[in-house]
N, C-alpha and C positions, 0 to 999 in steps of 0.2 A: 266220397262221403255223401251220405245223403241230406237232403232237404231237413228232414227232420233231426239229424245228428248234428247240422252243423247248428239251425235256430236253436236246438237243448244249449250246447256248447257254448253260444251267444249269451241267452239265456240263464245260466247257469249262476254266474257273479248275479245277475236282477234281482233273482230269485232269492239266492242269500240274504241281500240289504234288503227286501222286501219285508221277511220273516225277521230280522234283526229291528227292524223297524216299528214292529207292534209292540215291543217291549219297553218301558219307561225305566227299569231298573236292571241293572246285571247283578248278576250272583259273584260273591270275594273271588279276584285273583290276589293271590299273597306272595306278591314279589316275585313277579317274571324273572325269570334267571336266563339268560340264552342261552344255548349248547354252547358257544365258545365260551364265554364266562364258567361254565363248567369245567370244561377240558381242550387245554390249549390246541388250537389246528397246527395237525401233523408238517403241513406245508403253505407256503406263502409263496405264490409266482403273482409275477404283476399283479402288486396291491391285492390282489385274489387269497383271500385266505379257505385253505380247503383242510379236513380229515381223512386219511386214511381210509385205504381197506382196511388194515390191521386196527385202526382207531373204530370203526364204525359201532361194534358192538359194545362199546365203555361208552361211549358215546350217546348212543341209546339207552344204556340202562341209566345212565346220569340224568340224564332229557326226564324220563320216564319214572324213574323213582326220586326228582326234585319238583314233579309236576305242579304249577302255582293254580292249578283245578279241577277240585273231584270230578271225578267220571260219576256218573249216574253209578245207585247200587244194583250192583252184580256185574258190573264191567271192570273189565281189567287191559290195562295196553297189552302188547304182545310180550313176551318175557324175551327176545330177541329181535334184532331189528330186523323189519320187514324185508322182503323180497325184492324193493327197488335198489337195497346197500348192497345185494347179494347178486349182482349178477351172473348166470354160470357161463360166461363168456372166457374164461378164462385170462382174461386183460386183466390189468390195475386201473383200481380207479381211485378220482378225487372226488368229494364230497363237498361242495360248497356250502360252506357258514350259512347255518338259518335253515338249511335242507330235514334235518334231524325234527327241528324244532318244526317245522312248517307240516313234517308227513305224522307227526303225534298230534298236531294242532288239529289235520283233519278228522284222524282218527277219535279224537275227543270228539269232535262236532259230531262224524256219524254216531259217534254210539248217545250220544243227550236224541238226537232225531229215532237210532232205531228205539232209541226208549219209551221216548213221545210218542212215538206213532203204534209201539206194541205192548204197551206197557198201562195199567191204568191208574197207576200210582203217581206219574205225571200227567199234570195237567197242562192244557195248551198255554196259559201263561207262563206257568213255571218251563216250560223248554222254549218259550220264548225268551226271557230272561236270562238263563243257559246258554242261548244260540247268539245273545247279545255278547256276552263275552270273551267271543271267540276271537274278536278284535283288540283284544285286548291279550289274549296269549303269544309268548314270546316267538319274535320273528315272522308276523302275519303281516302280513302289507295291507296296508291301509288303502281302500276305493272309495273313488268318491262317485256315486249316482247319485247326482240331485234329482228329486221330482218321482224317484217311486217311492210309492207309499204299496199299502195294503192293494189297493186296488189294483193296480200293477202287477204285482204278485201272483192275485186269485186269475187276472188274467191270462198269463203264462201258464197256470198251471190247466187254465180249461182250455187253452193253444195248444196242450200239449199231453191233452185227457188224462189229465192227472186229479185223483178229485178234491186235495190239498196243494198248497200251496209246498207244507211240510214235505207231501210226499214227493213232489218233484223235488224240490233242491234234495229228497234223498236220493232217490232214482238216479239225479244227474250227476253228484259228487260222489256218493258212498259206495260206488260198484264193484263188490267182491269185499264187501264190508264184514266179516265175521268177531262176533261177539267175545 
């Protein structure tokens, strides 16, 4: 891996709480629901609760059409679960609790950023505000960086010739993001 893939990667989480950081207010979540509160896991091995292959796509469409936050207008999640539930490896597989929930939670964030960043109907407070809430959608893990603020932020992103802040955490999270 190189110099510059492994500091993005590092990087990557700073960046986020950076940008979450300018915002003083989030936009309504209305009642996170988690994929398991939705549809019970298929399987339980050691205290592990997991879904299905044959679960994945009820699953997703539960996650996805109970979502507790608008996508930006003109976006939509995907109408079947992504390609990381779909392996063509021919195996079975198990889906760990919160996986569902965690891979629409990204896909929300990129599409408020590709929107922010392409879009000029938002404004950079409003997809700050947005980006704030992302903490707050079901099965996100909570980080804690003390001590970055804004400036932090602008920094990584001119470390990493990016000429927003916005545009690195999209560059480094959103890859192969489609609308």
């Amino acid at each position: 891996m190189s110099l510059r893939k492994t500091w993005a990667t590092v990087l990557a989480s700073a960046i986020t709480i950076g940008v979450l950081s300018a915002a003083s207010q989030a936009i309504a979540v209305d009642g996170p629901r988690t994929d398991a509160e939705l549809i019970s896991p298929g399987v339980v091995r050691e205290g592990v609760a997991s879904f299905t292959d044959d679960q994945i796509d009820a699953v997703w469409a539960a996650v996805v059409s109970n979502y507790p936050a608008a996508l930006p207008e003109g976006y939509q999640f995907p109408n079947v679960a992504p390609a990381i539930f779909h392996p063509n490896d021919g195996l079975k597989h198990l889906f760990e609790v919160g996986l569902p929930d965690a891979v629409a939670a990204q896909y929300w964030r990129c599409a408020w950023l590709d929107a922010g960043l392409h879009s000029k109907s938002i404004t950079g407070q409003e997809l700050a505000k947005a980006l704030e809430t992302y903490w707050k959608l079901p099965s996100v893990p909570e980080t804690d960086l003390t001590g970055l603020d804004s400036e932090a932020l602008q920094a990584a992103a001119k470390a990493l010739n990016f000429p927003t802040g916005d545009e690195a955490l999209f560059a480094l999270s959103c890859e192969g993001f489609e609308k």
